[in-house]
DRENDRENMI-396438 format. One record per residue: residue number from 1; residue in three letters; y, z, x of N, C-alpha, C, CB in turn. Coordinates in Angstrom, 1 decimal, padded with zeros to 4 digits, m for minus. Last residue first. Glycine has a CB too. Layout:
<lotors>
n  res  n.py  n.pz  n.px  ca.py  ca.pz  ca.px  c.py  c.pz  c.px  cb.py  cb.pz  cb.px
NUM  ALA  Y  Z  X  Y  Z  X  Y  Z  X  Y  Z  X
...
</lotors>
This chain:
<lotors>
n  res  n.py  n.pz  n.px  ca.py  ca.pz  ca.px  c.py  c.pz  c.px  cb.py  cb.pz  cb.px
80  UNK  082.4  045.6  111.7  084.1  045.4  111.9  084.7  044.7  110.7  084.5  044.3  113.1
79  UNK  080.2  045.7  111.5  080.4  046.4  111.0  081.6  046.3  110.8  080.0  047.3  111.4
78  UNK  079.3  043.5  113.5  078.9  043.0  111.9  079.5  044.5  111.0  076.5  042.8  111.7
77  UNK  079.3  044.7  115.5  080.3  043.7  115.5  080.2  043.1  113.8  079.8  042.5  116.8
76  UNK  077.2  046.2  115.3  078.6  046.9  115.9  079.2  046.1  114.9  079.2  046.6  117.7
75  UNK  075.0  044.2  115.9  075.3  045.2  114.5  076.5  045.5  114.8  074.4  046.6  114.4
74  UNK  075.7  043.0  118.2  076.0  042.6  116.7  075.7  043.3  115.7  075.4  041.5  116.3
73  UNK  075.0  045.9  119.6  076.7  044.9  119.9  076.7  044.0  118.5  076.6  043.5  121.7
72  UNK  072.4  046.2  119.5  073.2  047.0  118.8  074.8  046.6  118.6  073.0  048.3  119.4
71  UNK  071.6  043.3  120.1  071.5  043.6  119.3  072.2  045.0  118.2  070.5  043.5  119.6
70  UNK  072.2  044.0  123.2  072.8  042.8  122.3  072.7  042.9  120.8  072.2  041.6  122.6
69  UNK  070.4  046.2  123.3  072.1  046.0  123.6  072.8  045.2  122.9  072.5  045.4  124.8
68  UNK  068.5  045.3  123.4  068.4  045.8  122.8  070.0  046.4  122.4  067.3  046.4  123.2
67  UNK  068.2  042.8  125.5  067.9  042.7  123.7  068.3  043.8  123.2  066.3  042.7  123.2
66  UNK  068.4  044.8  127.3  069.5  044.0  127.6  069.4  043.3  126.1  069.4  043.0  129.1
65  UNK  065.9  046.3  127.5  067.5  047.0  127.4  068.2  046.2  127.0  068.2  047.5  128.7
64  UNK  064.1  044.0  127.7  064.2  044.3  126.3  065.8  045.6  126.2  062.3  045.2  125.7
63  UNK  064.8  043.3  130.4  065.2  042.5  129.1  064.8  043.4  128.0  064.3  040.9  128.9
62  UNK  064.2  045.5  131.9  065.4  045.1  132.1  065.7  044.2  130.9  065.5  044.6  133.3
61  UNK  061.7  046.0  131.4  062.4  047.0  131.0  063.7  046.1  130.6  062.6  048.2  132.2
60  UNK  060.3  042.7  129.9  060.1  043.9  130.8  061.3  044.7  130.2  060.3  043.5  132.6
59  UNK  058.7  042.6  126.9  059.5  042.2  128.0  059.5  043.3  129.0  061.0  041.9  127.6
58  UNK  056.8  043.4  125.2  056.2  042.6  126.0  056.8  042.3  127.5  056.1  041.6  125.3
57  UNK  058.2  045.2  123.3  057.3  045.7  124.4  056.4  044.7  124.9  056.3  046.8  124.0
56  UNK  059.3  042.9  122.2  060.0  043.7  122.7  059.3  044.4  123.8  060.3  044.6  121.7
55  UNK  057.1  042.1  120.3  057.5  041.2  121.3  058.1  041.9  122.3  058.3  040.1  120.8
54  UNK  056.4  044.3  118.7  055.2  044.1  119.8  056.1  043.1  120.4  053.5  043.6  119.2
53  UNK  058.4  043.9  117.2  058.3  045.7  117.9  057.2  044.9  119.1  057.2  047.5  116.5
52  UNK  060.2  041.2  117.0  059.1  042.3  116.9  059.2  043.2  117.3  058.1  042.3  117.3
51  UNK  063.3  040.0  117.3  061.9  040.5  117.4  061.4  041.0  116.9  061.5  040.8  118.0
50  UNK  065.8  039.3  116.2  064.8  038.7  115.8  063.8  038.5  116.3  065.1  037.7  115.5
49  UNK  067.9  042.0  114.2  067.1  041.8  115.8  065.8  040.5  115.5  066.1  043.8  116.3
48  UNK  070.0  042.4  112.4  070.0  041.8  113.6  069.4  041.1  114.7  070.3  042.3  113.8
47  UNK  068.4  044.8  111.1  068.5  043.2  110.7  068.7  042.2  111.8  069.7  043.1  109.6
46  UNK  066.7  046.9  113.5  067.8  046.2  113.5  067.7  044.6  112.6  068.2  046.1  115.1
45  UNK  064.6  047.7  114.2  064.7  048.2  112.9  065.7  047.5  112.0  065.0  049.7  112.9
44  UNK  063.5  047.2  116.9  063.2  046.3  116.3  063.6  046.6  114.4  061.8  046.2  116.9
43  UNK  065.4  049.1  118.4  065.9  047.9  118.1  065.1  047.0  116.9  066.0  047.2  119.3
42  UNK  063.1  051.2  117.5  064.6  051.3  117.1  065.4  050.1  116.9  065.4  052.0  118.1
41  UNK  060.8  049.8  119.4  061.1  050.5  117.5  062.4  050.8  116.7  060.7  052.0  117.2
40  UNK  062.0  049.9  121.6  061.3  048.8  121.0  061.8  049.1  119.2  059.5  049.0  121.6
39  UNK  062.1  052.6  122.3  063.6  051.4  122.0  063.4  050.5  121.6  064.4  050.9  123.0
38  UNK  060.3  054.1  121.8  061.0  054.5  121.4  062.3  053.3  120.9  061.1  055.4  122.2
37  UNK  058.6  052.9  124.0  058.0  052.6  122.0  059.0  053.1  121.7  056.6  053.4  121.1
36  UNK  059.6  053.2  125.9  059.9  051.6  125.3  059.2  051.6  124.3  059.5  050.3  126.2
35  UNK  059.3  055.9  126.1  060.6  055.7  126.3  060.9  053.9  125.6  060.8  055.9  128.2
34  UNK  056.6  055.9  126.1  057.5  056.9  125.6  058.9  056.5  125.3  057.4  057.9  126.4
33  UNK  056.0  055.1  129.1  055.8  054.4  127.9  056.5  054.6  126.9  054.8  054.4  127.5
32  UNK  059.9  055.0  130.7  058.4  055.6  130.8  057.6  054.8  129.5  058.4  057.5  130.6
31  UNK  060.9  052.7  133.0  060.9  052.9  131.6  059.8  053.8  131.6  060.9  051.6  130.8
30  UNK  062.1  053.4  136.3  061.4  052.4  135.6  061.5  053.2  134.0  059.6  052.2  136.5
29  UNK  063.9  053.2  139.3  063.7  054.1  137.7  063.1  052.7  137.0  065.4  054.9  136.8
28  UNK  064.1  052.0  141.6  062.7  052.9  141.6  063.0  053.1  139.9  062.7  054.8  142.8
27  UNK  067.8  052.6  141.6  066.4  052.2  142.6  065.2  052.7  141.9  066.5  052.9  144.2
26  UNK  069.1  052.8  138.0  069.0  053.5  139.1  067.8  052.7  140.0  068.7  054.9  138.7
25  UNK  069.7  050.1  136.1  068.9  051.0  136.2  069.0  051.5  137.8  067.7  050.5  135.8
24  UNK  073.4  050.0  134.7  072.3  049.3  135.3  070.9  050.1  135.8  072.9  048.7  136.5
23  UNK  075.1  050.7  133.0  075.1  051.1  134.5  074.3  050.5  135.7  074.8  052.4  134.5
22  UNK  075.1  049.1  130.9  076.2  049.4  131.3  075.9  049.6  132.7  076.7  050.5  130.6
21  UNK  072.1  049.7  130.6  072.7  047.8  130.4  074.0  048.3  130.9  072.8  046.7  128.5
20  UNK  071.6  052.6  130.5  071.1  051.7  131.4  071.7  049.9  131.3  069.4  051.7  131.2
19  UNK  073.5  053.0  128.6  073.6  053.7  129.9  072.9  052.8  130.8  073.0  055.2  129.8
18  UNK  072.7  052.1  125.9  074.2  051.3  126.4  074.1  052.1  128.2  076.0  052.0  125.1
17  UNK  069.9  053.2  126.1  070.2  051.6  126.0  071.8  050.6  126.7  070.3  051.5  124.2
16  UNK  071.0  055.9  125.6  070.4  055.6  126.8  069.9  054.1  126.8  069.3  056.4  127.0
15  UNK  072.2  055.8  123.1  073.2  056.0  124.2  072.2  055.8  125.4  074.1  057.7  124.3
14  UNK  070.2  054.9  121.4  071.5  054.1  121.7  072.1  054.5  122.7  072.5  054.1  121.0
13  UNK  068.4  056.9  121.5  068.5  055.7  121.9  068.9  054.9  122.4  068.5  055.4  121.7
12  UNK  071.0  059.8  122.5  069.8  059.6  121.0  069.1  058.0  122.4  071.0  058.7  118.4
11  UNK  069.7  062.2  125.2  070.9  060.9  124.7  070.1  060.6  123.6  071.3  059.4  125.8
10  UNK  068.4  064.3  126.1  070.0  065.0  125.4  070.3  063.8  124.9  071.5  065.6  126.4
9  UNK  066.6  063.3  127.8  066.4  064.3  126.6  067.3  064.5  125.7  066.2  065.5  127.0
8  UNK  068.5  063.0  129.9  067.7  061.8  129.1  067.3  062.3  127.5  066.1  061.4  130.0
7  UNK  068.9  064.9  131.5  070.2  063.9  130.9  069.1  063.3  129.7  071.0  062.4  132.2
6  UNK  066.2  066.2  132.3  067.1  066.4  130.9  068.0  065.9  130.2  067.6  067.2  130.8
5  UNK  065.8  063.4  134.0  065.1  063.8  133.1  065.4  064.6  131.8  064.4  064.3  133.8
4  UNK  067.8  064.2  136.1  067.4  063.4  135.3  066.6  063.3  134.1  067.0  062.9  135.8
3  UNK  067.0  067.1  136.8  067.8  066.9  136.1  068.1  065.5  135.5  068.6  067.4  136.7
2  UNK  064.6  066.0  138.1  064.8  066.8  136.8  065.7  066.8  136.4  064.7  067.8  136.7
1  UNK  065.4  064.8  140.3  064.7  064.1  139.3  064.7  064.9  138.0  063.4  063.6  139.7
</lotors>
């Protein structure tokens, strides 16, 4: 688990957003709080994004990753 834990340390947002919706979440791994004020806030910074910061942290882990994905995918896609 530690070494889990430093992978994590090392990724900005984005890369731990595209890691868990890509890979899916590991058995048992859950979001720490820390972790969904972090992605909440980020995605919610996104023109793109038509939540809240407070709606975001309402969903569970697995939907607000999967918002938060989608959202960096149309930014992406709005850059092309």
């Amino acid at each position: 688990m530690m070494v889990q834990a430093q992978k994590e340390l090392k990724m900005s947002v984005g890369e731990r957003v595209e890691d868990l919706h890509c890979n899916g979440f590991p058995p048992g791994v859950v979001l720490t709080a820390g972790e969904r004020a972090q992605i909440a806030a980020w995605t919610a910074r996104f023109e793109e994004c038509c939540h809240k910061e407070a709606e975001l942290l309402a969903m569970s882990d697995q939907d607000m990753v999967a918002t938060a994905y989608g959202v960096m995918a149309d930014y992406a896609r709005s850059m092309m």
